[in-house]
C-alpha positions in Angstrom: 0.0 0.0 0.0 3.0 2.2 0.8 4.7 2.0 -2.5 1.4 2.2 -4.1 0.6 5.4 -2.8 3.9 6.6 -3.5 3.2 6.2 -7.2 0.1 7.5 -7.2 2.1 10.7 -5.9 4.6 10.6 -8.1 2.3 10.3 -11.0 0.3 13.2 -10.1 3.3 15.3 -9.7 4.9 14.0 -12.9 1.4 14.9 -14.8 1.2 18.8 -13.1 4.7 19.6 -14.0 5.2 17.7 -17.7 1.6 18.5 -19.2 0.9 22.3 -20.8 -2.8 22.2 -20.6 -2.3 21.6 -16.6 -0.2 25.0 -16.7 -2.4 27.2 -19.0 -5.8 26.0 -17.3 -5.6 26.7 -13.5 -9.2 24.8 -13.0 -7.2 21.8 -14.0 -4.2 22.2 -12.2 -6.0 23.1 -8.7 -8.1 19.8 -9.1 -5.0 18.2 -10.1 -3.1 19.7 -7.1 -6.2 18.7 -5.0 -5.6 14.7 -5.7 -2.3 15.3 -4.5 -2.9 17.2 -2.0 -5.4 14.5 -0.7 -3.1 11.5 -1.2 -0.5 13.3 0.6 -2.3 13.7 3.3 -3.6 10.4 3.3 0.1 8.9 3.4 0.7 11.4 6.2 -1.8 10.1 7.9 -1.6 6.0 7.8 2.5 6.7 8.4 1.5 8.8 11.9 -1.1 6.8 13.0 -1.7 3.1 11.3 2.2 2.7 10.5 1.1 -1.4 10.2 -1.5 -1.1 7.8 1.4 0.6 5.5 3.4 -2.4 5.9 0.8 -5.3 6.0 -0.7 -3.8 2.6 3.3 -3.2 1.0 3.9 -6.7 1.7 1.4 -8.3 -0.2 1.0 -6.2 -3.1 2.9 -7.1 -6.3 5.2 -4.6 -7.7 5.8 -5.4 -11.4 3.6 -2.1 -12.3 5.9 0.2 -10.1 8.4 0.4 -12.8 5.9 1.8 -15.0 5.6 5.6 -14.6 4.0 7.0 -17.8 1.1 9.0 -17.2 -0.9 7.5 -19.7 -0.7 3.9 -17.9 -1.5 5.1 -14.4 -3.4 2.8 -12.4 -6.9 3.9 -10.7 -6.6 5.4 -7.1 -6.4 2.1 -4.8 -7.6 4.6 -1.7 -11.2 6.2 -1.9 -11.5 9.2 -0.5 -15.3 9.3 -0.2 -17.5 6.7 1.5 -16.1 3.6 3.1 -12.5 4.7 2.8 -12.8 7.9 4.7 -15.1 6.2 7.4 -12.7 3.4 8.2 -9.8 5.6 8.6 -11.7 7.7 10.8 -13.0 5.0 13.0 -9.2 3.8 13.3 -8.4 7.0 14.5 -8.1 7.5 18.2 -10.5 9.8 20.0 -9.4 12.8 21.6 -11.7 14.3 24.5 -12.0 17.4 24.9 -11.1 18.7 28.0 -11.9 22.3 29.4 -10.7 24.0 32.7 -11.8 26.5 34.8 -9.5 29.3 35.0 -9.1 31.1 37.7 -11.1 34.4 37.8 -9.9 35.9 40.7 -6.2 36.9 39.3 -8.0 38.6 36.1 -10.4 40.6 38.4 -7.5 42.2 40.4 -7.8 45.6 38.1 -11.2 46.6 39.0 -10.8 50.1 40.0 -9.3 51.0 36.7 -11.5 51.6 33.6 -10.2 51.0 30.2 -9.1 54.1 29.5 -7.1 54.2 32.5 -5.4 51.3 32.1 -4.5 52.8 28.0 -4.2 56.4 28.8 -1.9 55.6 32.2 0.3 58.7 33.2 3.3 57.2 31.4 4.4 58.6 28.9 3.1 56.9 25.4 6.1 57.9 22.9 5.8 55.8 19.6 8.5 54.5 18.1 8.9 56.5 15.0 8.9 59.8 17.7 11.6 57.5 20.2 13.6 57.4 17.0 13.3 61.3 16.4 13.6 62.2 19.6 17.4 60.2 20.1 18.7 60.7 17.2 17.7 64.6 16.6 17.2 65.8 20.6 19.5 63.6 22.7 22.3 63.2 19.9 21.8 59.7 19.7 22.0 58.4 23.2 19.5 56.0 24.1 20.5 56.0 27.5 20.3 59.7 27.7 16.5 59.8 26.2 15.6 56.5 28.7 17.0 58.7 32.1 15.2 61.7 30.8 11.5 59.6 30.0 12.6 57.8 33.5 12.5 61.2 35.4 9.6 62.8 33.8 7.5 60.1 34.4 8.4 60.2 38.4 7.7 64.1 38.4 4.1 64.7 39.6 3.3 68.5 37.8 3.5 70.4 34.9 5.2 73.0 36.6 8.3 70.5 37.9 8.4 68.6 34.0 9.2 71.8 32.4 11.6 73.6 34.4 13.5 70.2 34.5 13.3 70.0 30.4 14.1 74.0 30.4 16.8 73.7 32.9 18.6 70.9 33.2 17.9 68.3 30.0 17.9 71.3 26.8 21.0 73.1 27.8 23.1 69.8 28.3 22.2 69.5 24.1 23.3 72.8 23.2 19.5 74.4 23.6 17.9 72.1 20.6 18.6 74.6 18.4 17.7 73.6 14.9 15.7 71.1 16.2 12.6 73.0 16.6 10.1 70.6 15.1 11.5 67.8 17.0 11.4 69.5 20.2 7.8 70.6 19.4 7.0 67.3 19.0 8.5 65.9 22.7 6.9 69.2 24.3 3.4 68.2 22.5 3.7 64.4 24.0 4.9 66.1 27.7 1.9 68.0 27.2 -0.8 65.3 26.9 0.5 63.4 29.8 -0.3 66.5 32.1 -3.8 66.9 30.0 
C-alpha cells in the first residue's frame, strides 16, 4: 500500500509539471493539485497513526507495475477518499476528549478600580516609536540611555510645573538648547503635554 501510494504521488506530480494544458488551465491544475494534496495527506496520515497497515498492505501487493511511470498507464486510485474509505480511517483514528478548565477568575479581576481608558491612557508617557527614534537621534544626539533617564525622570515628576523647568533647565542646555531642532522638540513638548492633560 505504501509504494502504491507513492506512485500514485509521483504520478500526479509527474502529470502537473510535464503536461501544458495543466499549466495554462488553473481549474485543471488546482483539481490536479487537489488529488495530490489528498493523497498526501492520506500517506501522512496512515504513516503517523496506522504505520502497520502501511506495511501489511506493502507486503502483499505485487510490484511489477511500479516500474511503470507513464502517465498515460497510471493505475486507478487504490484509496477512496469518499465513502467507506474515509469512514474506516476515521473509525481507526483515536478519539481525543475534549477537555476544558476553569481558569481562575480571581487573578483577572485584580484591576477593578481602573476603567479602560485608564489602564490605556496611564500617566506614562506613550512615545511611539517613530517619535523614540526622532527624539534620540535629533534631541539627545543619539544616546539611548540619555533619552531613557530623561522619559525615567519625567515620568516620576508629579506637575506640569516640575516637568518643564527640569526639560528647560537641566535636559535642553546639556544639548546645546535644541537649536535647529525646533520641530522635534515641538514634538516631545506636544507628548509632555498630553500626559499633564
Amino acid at each position: 500500500m505504501k509504494e502504491e501510494i507513492q506512485l500514485e504521488i509521483v504520478q500526479i506530480a509527474q502529470k502537473i509539471l510535464t503536461s501544458p494544458a495543466l499549466l495554462d488551465n488553473s481549474d485543471l491544475l488546482l483539481k490536479e493539485l487537489h488529488k495530490l494534496y489528498e493523497r498526501a495527506l492520506i500517506f501522512h496520515f496512515l504513516e503517523k497513526n496506522l504505520p502497520e497497515v502501511l506495511e501489511k498492505n506493502s507486503t502483499n501487493t505485487n510490484h511489477s507495475n511500479t516500474s511503470e511511470t507513464t502517465i498515460e498507464k497510471a493505475p486507478e486510485p487504490i484509496i477512496s477518499t469518499s465513502g467507506s474509505g474515509w469512514d474506516e480511517i476515521r473509525s481507526q483514528a483515536p478519539e481525543k476528549d475534549i477537555i476544558f478548565e476553569q481558569k481562575n477568575t480571581s487573578s483577572i479581576q485584580k484591576d477593578t478600580g481602573r476603567t479602560l481608558n485608564d489602564s490605556i491612557f496611564s500617566k506614562q508617557l506613550q512615545i511611539g516609536l517613530n517619535d523614540r527614534i526622532a527624539f534620540v537621534t535629533h534631541l539627545f544626539n543619539g544616546s539611548i540611555d540619555e533619552y531613557n533617564k530623561t522619559i525615567a525622570m519625567i515620568n516620576n515628576l508629579h506637575t506640569p510645573d516640575e516637568c518643564w523647568d527640569f526639560i528647560l533647565h537641566k535636559v535642553k542646555p546639556s544639548y546645546n538648547n535644541w537649536q535647529g531642532k525646533e520641530e522635534y522638540e515641538d514634538r516631545f513638548f506636544y507628548i509632555i503635554s498630553k500626559r499633564f492633560g
